[in-house]
N, C-alpha and C positions, 0 to 999 in steps of 0.2 A: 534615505539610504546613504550611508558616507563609505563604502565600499561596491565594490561592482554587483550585478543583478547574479545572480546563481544560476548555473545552465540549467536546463531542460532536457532529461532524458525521456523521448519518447519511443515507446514499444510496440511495433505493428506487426499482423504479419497474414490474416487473409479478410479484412473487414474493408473494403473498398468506400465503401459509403458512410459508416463509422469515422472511420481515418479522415477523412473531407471534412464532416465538420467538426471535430475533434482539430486540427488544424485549424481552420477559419474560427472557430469559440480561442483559441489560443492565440491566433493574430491581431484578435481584437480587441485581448485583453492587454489594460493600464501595463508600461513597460517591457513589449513583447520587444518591442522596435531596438530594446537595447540588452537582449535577453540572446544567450547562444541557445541554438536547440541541436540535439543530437538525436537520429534518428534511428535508432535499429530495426532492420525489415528483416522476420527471422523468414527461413527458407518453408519452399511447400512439406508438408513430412509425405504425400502420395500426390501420386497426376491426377487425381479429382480437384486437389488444392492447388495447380501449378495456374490455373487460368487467372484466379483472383488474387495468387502475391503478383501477380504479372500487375494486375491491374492497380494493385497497391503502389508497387516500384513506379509507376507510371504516371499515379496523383504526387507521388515525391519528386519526380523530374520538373513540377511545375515550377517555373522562375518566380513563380508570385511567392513561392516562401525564401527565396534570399531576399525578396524586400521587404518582408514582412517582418523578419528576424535580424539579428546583428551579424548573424553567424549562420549557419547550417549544415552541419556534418551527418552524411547519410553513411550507417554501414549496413551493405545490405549481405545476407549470409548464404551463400551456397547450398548448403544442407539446413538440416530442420536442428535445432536446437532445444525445442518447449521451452515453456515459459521461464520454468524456474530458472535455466543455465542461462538464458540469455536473458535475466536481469540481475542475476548476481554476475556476470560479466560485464552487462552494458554498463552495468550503476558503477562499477571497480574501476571501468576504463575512466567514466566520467570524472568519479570522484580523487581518481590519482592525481586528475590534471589539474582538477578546479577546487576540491578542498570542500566539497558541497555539488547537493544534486538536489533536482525538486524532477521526482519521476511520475509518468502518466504511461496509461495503456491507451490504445484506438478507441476504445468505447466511450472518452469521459469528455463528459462536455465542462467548461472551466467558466465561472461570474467573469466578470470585469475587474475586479479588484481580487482575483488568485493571486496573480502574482505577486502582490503588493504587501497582500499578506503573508504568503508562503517568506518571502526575502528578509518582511519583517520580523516573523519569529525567525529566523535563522539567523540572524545578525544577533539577536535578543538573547539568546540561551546557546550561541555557539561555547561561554564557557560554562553554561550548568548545567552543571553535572545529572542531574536527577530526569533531565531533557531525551529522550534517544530519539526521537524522532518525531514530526511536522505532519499535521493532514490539511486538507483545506472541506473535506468533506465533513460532514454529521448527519448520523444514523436518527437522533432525536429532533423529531417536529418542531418541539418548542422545549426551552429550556424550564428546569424548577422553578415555581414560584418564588421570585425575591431572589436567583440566581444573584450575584452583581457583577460576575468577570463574563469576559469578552471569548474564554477558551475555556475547556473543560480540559482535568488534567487527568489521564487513564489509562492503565496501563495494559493497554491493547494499542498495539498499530493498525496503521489503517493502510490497504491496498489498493484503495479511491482514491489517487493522488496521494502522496507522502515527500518526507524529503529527509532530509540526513546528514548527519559531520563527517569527515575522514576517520579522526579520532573513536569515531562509535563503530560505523561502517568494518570497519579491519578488524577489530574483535571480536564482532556475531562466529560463530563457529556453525559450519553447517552440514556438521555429521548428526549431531542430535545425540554427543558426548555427555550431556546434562540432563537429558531426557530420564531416566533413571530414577533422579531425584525428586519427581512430580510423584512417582509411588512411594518413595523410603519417606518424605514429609509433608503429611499433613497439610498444614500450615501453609508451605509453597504450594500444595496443590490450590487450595481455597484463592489464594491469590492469581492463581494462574485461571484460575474458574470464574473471579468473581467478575467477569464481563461477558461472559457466554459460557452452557456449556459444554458450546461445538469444537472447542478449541483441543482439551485432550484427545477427544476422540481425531479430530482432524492431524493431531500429531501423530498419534500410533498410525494414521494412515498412509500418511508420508514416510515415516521410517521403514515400514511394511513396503513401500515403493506400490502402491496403489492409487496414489494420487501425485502430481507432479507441483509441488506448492514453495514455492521460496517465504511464502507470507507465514507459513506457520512457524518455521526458524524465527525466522525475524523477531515475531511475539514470544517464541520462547526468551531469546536471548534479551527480551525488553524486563521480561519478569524474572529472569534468572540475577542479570546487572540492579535489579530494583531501578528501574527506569519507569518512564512516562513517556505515554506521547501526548500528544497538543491536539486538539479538537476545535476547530471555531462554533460560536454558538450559531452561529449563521450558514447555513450552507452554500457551499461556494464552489461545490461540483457537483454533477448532474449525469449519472451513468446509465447509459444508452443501451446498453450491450444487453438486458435483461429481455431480450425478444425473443431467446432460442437460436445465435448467429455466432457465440462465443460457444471456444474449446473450451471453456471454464466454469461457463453461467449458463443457464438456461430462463426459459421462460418463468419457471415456477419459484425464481428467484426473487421476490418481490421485496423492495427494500423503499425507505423513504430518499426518495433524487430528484424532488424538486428544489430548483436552486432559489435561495430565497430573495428579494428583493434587495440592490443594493444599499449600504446605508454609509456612516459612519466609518471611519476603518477602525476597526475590528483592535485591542490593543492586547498582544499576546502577552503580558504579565505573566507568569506561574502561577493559577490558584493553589491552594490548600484541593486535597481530592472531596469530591462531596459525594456521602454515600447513595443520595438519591439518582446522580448520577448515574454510578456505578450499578446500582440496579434497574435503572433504565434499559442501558448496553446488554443486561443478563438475561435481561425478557427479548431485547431485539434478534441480538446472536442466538439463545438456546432455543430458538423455536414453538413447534408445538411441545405437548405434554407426551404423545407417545414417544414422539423423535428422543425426548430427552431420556423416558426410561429406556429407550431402546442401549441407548449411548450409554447409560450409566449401567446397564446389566454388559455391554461391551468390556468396559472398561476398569469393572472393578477390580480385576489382577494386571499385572504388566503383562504389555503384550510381549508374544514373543522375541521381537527383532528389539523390543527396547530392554527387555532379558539378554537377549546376545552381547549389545551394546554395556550391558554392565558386569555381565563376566567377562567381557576384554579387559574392563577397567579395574577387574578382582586379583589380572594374574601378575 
């Protein structure tokens, strides 16, 4: 690295036992010790939840994470925020100061060489262009036969660990302005599909305010910019959270999160995209077969709130 280590935005807010080792997998990873971490503890949103952010605040009071880290900055919030607000705020405050963020949630457990490589591609494609954003996680077991790169390049983000420029960060728009043009073209829709195809539906459900997601913006705004994100072929996070203990996840969420063996480090190059990739990602995200016609008899007209959103833009 010939520049400084990228901070660490992490997002907790009632996983007590989650957050512990989620902290300790991240102390023990290769240049924690010279790595700032920033902690946001969002508030309870009811007194069922006030007992366990109690309990969270109380695992971040521990002195073992200012030696564990270079740095340690906890903001912890009075009131409840959800997820989406408090990581498009936490990542903004981060990334104004520092120019770059490598953010996690409480549930993900991080390899030993995360950091090494998250740092790495960020230093790598801070100026290319076709880059929006870093994961350290992968959805696929094992790579194509005859693969030869070290990342896979896709235009889906990933919300297992990611990370991000200034320069990209400050232009995602996240009213869902754009959203409109996934039905006027064809063409952008297929792209915007071709890695799941939970993805529109998951949008019309967030502008609907039905679901509370900062990760679907994000993906819009990666396929709107014609961007990429970075995938390692190795997985290098491990998420916990799929027990039934998360506001987000549930049990029946079952995804591949075994972290894979260390090796080599990992060399984030730019591939060319590879379509067996990309249909890998379509069978992982879209699911079963009824889920998908369900979503596709959903979704064959605009929904109504992404209708509203383009008769604003009509007058």
């Amino acid at each position: 690295m010939s520049r400084a280590l990228a901070p660490v935005a992490l997002f907790a807010y009632a996983r007590p036992d989650h957050l512990q080792q989620t902290l300790a997998a991240l102390a023990a990873a290769s240049g924690a010790s010279d790595t700032s971490l920033w902690i946001f503890s969002d508030g309870p949103k009811n007194a069922a939840a006030e007992g366990k952010v109690a309990a969270v605040r109380s695992i971040l009071d521990d002195p073992r994470w200012q030696q564990d880290f270079a740095q340690v900055t906890i903001i912890a919030s009075e009131t409840n925020k959800g997820l989406a607000r408090s990581i498009v705020e936490g990542v903004t405050r981060v990334i104004d100061q520092h120019g770059t963020a490598i953010v996690l949630e409480d549930d993900l457990l991080v390899a030993p060489d995360f950091l090494r490589f998250m740092n790495s591609a960020l230093e790598r494609h801070e100026q290319t262009a076709e880059v929006g954003s870093v994961t350290g996680y992968c959805p696929i077991p094992q790579p194509p036969a005859d693969y030869p790169h070290d990342v896979y390049a896709v235009p889906r983000s990933c919300s297992h660990s990611w990370a991000t420029w200034r320069d990209r960060w400050e232009t995602v728009d996240w009213s869902g302005s754009d959203a409109p043009r996934l039905w006027q073209d064809r063409a952008l829709r297929k792209r915007f599909m071709a890695t799941g195809s939970d993805k529109l539906d998951r949008l019309g459900r967030q502008l609907d305010g039905r679901i509370d997601s900062w990760s679907i913006m994000f993906n819009l705004w990666h396929v709107i910019n014609d961007r990429v994100a970075l995938y390692p072929v190795r997985n290098l996070v491990q998420n916990i959270g799929f027990d039934g203990s998360g506001t987000h996840t549930g049990a029946h969420d079952r995804m591949h999160t075994a972290l894979a063996p260390s090796g080599s480090a990992l060399d984030p190059a730019l591939p060319p995209e590879d379509p067996r990739v990309l249909a890998a990602f379509h069978k992982i995200y879209s699911g079963s077969l009824p889920g998908r016609l369900r979503r596709f008899l959903r979704n064959r007209r605009m929904p109504a709130s992404v209708r509203r959103i383009s008769d604003r833009a009509d007058r």
